[in-house]
Structures are given as structure tokens and as C-alpha cells.
N, C-alpha and C positions, 0 to 999 in steps of 0.2 A: 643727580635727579632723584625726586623721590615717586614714588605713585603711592597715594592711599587706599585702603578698601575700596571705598567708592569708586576706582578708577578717575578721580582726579591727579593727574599730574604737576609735578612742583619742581621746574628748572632749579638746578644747582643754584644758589645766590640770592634767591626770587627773597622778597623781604613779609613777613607775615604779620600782623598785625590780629590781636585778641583781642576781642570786646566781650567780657562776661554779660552786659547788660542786653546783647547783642539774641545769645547763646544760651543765656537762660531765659530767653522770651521765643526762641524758636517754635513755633508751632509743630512742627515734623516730629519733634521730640515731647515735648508738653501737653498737646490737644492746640485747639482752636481757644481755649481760652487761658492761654499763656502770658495775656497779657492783663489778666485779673487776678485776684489776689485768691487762690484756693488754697488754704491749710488742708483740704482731705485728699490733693496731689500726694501728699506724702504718710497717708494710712491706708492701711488695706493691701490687697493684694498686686493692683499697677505699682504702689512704692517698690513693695520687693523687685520689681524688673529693675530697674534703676540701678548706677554703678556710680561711684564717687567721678567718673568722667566726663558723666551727664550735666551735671550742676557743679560746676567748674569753678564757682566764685572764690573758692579757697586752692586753686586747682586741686592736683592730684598724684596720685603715682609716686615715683621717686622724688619727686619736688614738690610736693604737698608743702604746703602754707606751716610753719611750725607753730602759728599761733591759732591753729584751729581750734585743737581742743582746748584749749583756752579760753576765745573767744566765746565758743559753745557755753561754755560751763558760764561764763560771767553773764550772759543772757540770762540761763537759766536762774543764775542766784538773783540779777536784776527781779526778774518779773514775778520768784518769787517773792521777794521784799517788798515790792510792791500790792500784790494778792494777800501777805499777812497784814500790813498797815493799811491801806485804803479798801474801799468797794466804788466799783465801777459800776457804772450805767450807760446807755445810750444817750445819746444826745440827740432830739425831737429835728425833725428839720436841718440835720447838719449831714450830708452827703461830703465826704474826705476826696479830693481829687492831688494824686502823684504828682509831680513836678521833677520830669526829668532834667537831671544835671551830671555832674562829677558824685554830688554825695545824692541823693533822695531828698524832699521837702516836702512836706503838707503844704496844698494850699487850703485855709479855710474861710477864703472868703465866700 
């Protein structure tokens, strides 16, 4: 048997199941708007409270994801490639709506 901080209890056996999609929209950990897309979650002074156990999609710890920093870096080199060839704009009348699945989808219709 396990107990966690929380005082949840976990019989020997019990089977567990992780959903990051789950765990990273949690409001108790996030705000109330966890389920919208805020980039300034992660500047300022609330980021720094944040532990890599919080946002889990790579997990963490001793078992940390080995293609993280990887994955990080290829984003980064993505969207600068992107920022030296193109310019971007808004698009008038087009509101982006998620489509949750296994992977993430734009709907734009």
C-alpha cells in the first residue's frame, strides 16, 4: 500500500492509469483558465513556482522522457525557420477551435 501527500491511499496492486491531457488541464494546478491557450503561464514570477512534475507531458524525474531536450530544441530551430523565411499575419474572421484526440487537430471550419 502506498499513501500519498495528499493522504490518498493506493492498495498494493491497484492499477493507475496517466492521462497528461488530463493533468495538464487541471485547474487546481493551472488557474481556471487551463483550458485555453496562455503562453504568459510560463513567464514571470508564477512560472518560477512550477517544478518539471507539474507539466508532465514529457514526464519526469528519473524517467524523464530522453527525447525532451531534443524535442525542445527541434521546435525551437522549427519556428525559427519559419520567422527567418515567412511573415505572419492574422487571419480576419478566423477563430482556431482544438479538437481533442490522441494527437491535437485544428478545426478551421
Amino acid at each position: 500500500d502506498t499513501t500519498f501527500p495528499s493522504g490518498v491511499k493506493l492498495p498494493a496492486g491497484t492499477h493507475v492509469t496517466w492521462v497528461p491531457l488530463a493533468t495538464n488541464r487541471y485547474k487546481k494546478a493551472w488557474g481556471e483558465d487551463a483550458d485555453e491557450f496562455n503562453p504568459t503561464r510560463w513567464m514571470g514570477e508564477k512560472a518560477a513556482t512550477y517544478n518539471d512534475y507539474m507539466y508532465s507531458t514529457f514526464n519526469a524525474g528519473p524517467r524523464l522522457c530522453l527525447g525532451k531536450n531534443m524535442a525542445v530544441l527541434e521546435g525551437k530551430i522549427a519556428l525559427l525557420t519559419l520567422f527567418a523565411h515567412y511573415r505572419f499575419f492574422p487571419v480576419s474572421g478566423f477563430t482556431p477551435k482544438l479538437i481533442t484526440s490522441v494527437t491535437w487537430q485544428l478545426n478551421s471550419d
